[in-house]
PAMITOR-366175 format. One line per field, with one value per residue (C-alpha): x, y, z. Coordinates in nm, 2 decimals, always signed. Layout:
<nodes>
c1: X/...
c2: Y/...
c3: Z/...
</nodes>
This chain:
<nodes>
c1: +0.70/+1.01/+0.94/+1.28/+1.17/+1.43/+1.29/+1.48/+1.48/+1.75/+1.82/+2.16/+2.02/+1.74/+2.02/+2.15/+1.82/+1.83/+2.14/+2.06/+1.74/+1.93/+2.18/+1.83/+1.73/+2.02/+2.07/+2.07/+1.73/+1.50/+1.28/+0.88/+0.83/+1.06/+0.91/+1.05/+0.93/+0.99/+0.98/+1.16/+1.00/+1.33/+1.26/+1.30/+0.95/+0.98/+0.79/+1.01/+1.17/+1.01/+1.26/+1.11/+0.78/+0.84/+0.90/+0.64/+0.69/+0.50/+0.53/+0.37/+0.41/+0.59/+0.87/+0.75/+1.03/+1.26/+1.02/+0.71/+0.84/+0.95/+0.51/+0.43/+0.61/+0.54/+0.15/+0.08/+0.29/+0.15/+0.26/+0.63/+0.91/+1.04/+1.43/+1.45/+1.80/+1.92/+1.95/+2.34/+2.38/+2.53/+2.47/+2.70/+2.45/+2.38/+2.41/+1.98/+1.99/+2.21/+2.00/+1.74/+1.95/+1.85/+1.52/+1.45/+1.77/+1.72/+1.39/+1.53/+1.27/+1.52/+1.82/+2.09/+2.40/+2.76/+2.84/+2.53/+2.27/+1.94/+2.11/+2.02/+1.80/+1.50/+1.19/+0.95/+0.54/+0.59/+0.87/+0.64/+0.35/+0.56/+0.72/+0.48/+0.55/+0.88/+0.76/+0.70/+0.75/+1.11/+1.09/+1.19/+1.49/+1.68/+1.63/+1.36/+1.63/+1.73/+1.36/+1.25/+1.61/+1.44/+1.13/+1.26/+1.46/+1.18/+1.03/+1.32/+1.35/+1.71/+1.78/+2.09/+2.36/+2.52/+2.79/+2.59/+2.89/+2.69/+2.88/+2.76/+2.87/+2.75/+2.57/+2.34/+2.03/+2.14/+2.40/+2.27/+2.01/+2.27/+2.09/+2.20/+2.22/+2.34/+2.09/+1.80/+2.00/+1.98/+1.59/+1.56/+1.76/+1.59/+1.26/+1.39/+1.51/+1.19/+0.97/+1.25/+1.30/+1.72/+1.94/+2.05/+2.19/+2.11/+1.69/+1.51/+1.16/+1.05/+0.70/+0.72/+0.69/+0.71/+0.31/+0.16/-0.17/-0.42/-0.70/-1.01/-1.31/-1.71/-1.69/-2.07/-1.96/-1.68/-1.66/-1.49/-1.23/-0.96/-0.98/-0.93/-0.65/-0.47/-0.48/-0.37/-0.03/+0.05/+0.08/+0.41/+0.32/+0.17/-0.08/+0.08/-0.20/-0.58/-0.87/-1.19/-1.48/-1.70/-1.87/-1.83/-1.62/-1.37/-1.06/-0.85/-0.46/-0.36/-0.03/+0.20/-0.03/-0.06/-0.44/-0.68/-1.07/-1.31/-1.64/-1.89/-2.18/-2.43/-2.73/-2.77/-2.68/-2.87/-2.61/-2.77/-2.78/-2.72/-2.49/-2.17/-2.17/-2.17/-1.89/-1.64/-1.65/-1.59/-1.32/-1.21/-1.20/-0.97/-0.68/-0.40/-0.22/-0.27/-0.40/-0.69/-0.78/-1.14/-1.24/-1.53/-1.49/-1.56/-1.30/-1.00/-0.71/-0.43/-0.08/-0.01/-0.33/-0.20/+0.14/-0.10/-0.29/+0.04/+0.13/-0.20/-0.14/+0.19/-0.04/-0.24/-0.52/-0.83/-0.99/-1.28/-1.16/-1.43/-1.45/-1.69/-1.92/-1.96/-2.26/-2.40/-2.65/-2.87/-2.97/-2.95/-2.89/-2.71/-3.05/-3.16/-2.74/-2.78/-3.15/-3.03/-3.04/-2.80/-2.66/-2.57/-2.38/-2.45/-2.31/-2.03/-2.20/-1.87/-1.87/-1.52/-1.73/-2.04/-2.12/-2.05/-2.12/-1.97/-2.10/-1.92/-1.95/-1.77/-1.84/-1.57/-1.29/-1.19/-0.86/-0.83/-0.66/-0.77/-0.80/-1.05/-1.26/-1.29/-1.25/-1.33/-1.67/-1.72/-1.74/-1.93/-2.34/-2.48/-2.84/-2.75/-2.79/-2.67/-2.49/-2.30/-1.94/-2.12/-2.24/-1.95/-1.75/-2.03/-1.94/-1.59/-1.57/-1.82/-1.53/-1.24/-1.12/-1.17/-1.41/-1.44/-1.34/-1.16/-1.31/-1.06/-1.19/-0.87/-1.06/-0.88/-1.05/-1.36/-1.60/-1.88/-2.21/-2.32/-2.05/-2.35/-2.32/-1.87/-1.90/-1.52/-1.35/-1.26/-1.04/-1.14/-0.90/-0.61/-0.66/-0.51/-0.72/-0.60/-0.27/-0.38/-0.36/-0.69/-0.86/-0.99/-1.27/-1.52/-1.86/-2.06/-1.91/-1.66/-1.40/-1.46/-1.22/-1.37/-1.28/-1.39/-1.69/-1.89/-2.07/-2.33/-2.46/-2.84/-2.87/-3.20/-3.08/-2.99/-2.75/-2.81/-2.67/-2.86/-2.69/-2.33/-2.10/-2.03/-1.77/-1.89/-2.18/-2.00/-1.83/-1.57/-1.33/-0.99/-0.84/-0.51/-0.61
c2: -1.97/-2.04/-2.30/-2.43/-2.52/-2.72/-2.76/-3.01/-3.21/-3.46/-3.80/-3.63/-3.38/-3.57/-3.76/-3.41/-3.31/-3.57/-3.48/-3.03/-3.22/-3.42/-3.14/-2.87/-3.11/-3.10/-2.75/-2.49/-2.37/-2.61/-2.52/-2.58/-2.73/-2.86/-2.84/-3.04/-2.95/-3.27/-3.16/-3.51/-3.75/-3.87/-3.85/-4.13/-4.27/-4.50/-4.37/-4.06/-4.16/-4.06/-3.76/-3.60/-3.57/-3.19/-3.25/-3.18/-3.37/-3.19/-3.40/-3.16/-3.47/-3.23/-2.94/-2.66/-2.48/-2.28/-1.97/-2.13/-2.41/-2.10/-1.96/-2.25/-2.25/-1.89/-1.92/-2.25/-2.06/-1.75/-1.60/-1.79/-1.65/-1.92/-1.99/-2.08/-2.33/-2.50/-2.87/-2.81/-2.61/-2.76/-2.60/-2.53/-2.59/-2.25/-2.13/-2.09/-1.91/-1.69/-1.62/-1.55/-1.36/-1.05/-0.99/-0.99/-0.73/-0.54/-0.58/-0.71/-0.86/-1.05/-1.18/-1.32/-1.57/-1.38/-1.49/-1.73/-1.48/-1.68/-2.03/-1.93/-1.69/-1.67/-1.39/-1.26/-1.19/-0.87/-0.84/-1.07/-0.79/-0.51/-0.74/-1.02/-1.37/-1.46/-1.45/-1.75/-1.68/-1.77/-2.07/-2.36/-2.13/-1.89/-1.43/-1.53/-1.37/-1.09/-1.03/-1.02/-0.81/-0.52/-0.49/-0.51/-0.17/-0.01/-0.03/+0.08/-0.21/-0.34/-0.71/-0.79/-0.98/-1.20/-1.45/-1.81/-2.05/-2.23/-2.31/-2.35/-2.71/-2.53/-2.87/-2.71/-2.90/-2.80/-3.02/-3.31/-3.32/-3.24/-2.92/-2.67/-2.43/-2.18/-2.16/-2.12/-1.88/-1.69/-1.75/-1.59/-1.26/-1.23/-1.23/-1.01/-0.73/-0.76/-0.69/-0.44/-0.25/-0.35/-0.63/-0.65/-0.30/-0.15/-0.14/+0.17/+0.08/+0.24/-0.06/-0.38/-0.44/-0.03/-0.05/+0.21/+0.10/+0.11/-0.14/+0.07/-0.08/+0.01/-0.10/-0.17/-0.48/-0.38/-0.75/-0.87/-0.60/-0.72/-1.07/-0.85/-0.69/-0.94/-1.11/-0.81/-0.78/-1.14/-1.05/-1.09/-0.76/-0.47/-0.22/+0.14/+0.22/+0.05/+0.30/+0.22/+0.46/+0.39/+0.58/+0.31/+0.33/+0.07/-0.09/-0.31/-0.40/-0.20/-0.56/-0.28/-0.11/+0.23/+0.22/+0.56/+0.54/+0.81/+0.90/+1.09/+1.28/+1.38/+1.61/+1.46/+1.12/+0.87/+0.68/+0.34/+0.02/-0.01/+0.25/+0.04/+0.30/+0.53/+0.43/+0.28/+0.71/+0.83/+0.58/+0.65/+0.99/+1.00/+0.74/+0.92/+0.62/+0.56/+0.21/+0.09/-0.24/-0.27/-0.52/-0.65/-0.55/-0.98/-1.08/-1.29/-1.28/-1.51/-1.40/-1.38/-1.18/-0.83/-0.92/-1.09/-0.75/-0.54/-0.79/-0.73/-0.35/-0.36/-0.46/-0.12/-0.33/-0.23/-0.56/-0.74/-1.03/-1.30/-1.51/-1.75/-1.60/-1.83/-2.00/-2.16/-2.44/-2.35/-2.03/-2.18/-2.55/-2.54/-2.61/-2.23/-2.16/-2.31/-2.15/-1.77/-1.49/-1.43/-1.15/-1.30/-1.58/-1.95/-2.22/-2.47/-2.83/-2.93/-2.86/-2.84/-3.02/-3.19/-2.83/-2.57/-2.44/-2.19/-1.92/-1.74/-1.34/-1.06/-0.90/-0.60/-0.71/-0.43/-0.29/-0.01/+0.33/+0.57/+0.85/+0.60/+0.56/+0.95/+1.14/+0.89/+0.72/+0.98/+0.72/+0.45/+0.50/+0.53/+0.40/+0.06/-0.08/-0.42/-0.53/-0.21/-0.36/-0.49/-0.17/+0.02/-0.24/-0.19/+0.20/+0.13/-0.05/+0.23/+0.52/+0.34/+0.16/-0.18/-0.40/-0.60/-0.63/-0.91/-1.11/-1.31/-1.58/-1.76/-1.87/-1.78/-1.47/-1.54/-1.38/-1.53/-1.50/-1.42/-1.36/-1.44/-1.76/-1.78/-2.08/-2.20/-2.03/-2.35/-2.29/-2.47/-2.68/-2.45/-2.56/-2.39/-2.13/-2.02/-1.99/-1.74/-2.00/-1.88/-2.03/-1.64/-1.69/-1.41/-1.33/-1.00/-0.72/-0.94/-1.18/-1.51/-1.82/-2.12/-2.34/-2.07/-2.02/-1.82/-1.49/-1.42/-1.08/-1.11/-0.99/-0.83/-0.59/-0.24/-0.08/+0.33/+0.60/+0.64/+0.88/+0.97/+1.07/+1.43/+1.49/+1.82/+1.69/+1.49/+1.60/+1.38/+1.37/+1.13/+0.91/+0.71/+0.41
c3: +0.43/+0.23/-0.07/-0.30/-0.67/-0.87/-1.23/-1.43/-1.76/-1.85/-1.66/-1.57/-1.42/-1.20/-1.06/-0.98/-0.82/-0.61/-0.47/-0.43/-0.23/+0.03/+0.05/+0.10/+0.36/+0.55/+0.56/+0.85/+0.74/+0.57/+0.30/+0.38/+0.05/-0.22/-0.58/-0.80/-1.20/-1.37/-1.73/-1.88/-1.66/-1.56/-1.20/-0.94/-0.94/-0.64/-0.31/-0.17/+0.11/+0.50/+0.48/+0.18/+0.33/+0.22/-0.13/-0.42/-0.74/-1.05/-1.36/-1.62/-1.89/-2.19/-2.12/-2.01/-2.01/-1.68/-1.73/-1.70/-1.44/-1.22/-1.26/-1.15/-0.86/-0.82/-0.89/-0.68/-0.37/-0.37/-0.03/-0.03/-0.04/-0.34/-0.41/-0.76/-0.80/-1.10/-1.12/-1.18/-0.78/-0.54/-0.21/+0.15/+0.46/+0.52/+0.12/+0.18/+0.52/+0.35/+0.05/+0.23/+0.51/+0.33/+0.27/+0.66/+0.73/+0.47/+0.33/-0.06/-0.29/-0.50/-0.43/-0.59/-0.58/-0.64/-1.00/-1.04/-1.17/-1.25/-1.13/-0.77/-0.64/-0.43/-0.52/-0.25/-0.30/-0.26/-0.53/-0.77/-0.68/-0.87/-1.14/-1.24/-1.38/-1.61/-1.96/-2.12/-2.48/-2.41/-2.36/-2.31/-2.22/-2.26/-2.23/-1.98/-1.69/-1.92/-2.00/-1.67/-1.55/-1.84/-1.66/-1.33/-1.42/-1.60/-1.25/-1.09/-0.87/-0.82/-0.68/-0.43/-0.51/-0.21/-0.12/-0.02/-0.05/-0.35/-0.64/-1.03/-1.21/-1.54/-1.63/-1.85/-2.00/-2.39/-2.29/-2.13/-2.42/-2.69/-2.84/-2.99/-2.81/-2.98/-3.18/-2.96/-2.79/-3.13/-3.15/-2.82/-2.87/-3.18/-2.98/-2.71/-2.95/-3.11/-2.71/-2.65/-2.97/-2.95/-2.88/-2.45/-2.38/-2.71/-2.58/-2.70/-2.60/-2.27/-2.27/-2.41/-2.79/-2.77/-2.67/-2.40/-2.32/-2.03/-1.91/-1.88/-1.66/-1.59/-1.28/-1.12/-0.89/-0.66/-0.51/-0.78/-0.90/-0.67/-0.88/-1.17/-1.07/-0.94/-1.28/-1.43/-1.15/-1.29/-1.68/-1.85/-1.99/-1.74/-1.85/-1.81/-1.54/-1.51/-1.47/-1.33/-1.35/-1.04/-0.78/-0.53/-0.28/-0.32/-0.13/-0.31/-0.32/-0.65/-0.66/-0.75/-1.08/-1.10/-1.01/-1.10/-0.99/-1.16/-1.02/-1.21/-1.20/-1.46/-1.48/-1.90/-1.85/-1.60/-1.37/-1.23/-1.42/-1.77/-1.79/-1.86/-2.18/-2.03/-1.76/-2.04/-2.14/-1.87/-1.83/-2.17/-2.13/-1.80/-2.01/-2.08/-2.30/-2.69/-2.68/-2.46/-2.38/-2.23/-1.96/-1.75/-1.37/-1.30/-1.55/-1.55/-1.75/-1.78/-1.74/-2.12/-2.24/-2.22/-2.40/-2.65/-2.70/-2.72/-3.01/-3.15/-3.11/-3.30/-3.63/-3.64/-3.61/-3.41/-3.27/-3.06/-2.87/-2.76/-2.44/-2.29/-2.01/-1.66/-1.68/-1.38/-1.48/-1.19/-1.39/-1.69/-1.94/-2.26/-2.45/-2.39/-2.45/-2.77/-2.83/-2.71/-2.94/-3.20/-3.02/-2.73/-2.86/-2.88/-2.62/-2.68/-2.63/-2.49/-2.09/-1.89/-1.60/-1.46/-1.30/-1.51/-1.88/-2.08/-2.30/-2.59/-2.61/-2.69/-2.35/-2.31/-2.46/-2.74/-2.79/-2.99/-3.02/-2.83/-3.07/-3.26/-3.01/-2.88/-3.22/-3.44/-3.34/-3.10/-2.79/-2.69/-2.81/-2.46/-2.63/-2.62/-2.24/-2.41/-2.72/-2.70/-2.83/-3.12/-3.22/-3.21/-3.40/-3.71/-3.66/-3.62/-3.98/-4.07/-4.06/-4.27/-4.58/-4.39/-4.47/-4.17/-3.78/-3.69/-3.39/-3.19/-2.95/-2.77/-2.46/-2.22/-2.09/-1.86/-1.59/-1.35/-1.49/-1.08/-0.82/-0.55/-0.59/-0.55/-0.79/-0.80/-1.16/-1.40/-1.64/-1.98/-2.20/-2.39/-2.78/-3.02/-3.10/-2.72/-2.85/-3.12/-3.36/-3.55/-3.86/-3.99/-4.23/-4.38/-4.18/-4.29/-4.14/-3.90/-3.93/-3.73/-3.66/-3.79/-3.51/-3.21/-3.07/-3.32/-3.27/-3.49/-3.60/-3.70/-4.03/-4.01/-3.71/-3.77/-3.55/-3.55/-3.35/-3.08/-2.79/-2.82/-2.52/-2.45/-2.20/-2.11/-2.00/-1.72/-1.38/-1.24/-0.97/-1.02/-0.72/-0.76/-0.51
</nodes>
């Protein structure tokens, strides 16, 4: 399936959109669907004529931004092959065949227009797979190309350049709209140097904002890790390698990560349920990278979360991030939410829908430095079949100088309460605590944003050291899936 999105902004260039369309239409080989990102609201409004049946108006009502008009594109056409043109191309009839010409010859993943770079180029699922979404820090515009050309060759995947008869008019937006553009340009290299560790061919940093980190996971559903992972393939910002310690046997499509399962055996330890202690170890343990970030094998991330935890990283700061748990209101209502134990979290009275509520927890979302968590705690306390995060961030302030954990909660991490049911995932409105804009206030041993969902420590619960992990005490075998 071969899908041509145009995003564009000013009146000038919606005029010019209309005229890449008819020109798209007429080619030798017509595009499935045209998606047109309307990010001014300056396109025609009348009813598309009979011979745009094919073409997709999105009107997102602010500007998005190129990057993030090219996602959506990318993420509502999964399986297309998607040419990505600027509002200022202006195409020959066969300039698309010719794009395109290339990935069934020879197999490319991403090809380019001679002399056009970003202006004109088409990317395949399976190139998306290995590289991920365009980063959307940069926009509205701007390094999103260059940032996504670094991480292309820290995979070591090239893209092909070819001649297509289009031609650039070099109408540019920042001109239409009179920016500056200059200095956003500035902004954006500023921001670039900062992910890359130098300015565009003076990069010193091998992982982005110079951060080496790994997703670890207790996997004890299998059904749901391929949802996981797949949300982890679409981050800005890829994990170094995701380890999952199950002894399932499990098939999944690794989308290009560098995928290790561990299985384990124990004569000390007792494997069955409640061990996701014990399997965050084990996991742990088998992590070669400095920073970990934990996660729930039903989870699912949004393509900005792991950049937003290497950011994190950069601070030295060892964190809990909450989200809000899938709550299906057959199981349960917000009254018992609201009336669960302090522990557990406590409901927001605001539901996304007529269906669903939503929970706030901490569930597994810690990232912190290995070495803390191995030498410096000693693990995860296997004792504690439940509340387990919460009592290693008590031990975690415990060891140092600090005086309190900080808990995040941007909600934009979640996981089904009960994949039985395959209740459709709803994502909840993005405030601005999902943006990391966080109100921080004091709370006992934590840190708490006054405008998040709050979880409560009860005060009268002590939190000893039960069982430690001892890494003799386990036998595992590693399998790169």
């Amino acid at each position: 399936m071969l899908v041509l999105c145009i995003p564009t902004l000013s009146p000038a260039g919606a005029a010019r959109a209309v005229a890449l369309i008819e020109s798209a239409l007429r080619g030798t080989l017509r595009p499935y669907r045209v998606f047109v990102v309307d990010n001014g609201g300056h396109f025609i409004d009348r009813a598309l004529p009979p011979a745009w049946r094919d073409v997709e108006i999105y009107r997102p009502g602010t500007n998005i931004g190129v990057g993030p008009a090219w996602n959506e594109a990318l993420r509502r056409f999964p399986y297309a092959t998607v040419v990505f043109a600027n509002d200022d191309i202006t195409l020959a009839p066969d300039s698309i065949e010719k794009l395109i010409a290339p990935t069934v010859a020879d197999g490319a993943t991403m090809v380019c227009t001679s002399g056009h770079g970003f202006s004109f180029f088409l990317l395949t699922p399976e190139h998306v797979r290995w590289i991920g979404y365009f980063d959307e820090g940069f926009a509205p515009a701007y390094y999103e190309d260059t940032d996504y050309g670094r991480r292309m060759a820290m995979a070591g995947v090239s893209r092909l350049i070819v001649e297509t008869g289009a031609t650039h008019n070099e109408q540019s937006t920042s001109k239409d709209m009179g920016w500056d553009a200059q200095l956003l340009i500035d902004k954006q290299a500023v921001r670039y140097a900062a992910k890359w560790g130098g300015f565009q061919s003076e990069e010193t940093f091998t992982h982005p904002w110079g951060i080496d980190f790994e997703v670890c996971v207790p996997s004890c559903n299998t059904t749901t890790l391929q949802r996981l992972i797949d949300s982890l393939a679409w981050q800005t910002v890829r994990p170094t390698a995701v380890t999952i310690a199950s002894n399932a046997d499990i098939q999944i499509d690794t989308r290009g990560l560098k995928v290790r399962q561990v299985k384990f055996w124990s004569d000390a330890y007792a494997i069955g349920d409640g061990d996701v202690s014990l399997r965050r170890n084990v996991a742990t343990w088998a992590a070669e990278s400095p920073y970990i970030v934990y996660s729930d094998d039903d989870q699912v991330w949004p393509q900005s979360a792991m950049e937003w935890f290497s950011r994190r990283f950069t601070t030295g700061e060892h964190f809990v991030v909450g989200h809000h748990r899938f709550v299906e209101n057959i199981e349960a209502d917000w009254r018992s939410l609201r009336n669960a134990k302090a522990e557990t979290g406590v409901s927001r009275e605001r539901h996304p829908n007529q269906e669903h509520w939503w929970q706030s927890c901490w569930g597994g979302c810690i990232g912190i430095h290995a070495m803390m968590i191995k030498y410096g705690v000693g693990g995860w306390d296997m004792g504690y079949p439940a509340a387990e995060d919460q009592q290693l961030a008590r031990r975690i302030v415990g060891m140092g100088d600090d005086s309190h954990i900080r808990v995040h909660e941007p909600p934009w991490a979640w996981h089904e309460k009960d994949a039985i049911h395959n209740a459709p995932w709803v994502e909840p409105h993005r405030n601005a605590c999902a943006k990391g804009e966080h109100v921080m206030v004091p709370d006992g041993e934590v840190s708490r944003c006054s405008e998040c969902p709050v979880v409560r420590r009860s005060d009268d619960k002590t939190w000893p050291t039960v069982q430690l992990y001892d890494p003799a005490n386990v036998r595992t075998e590693t399998l790169w899936l």
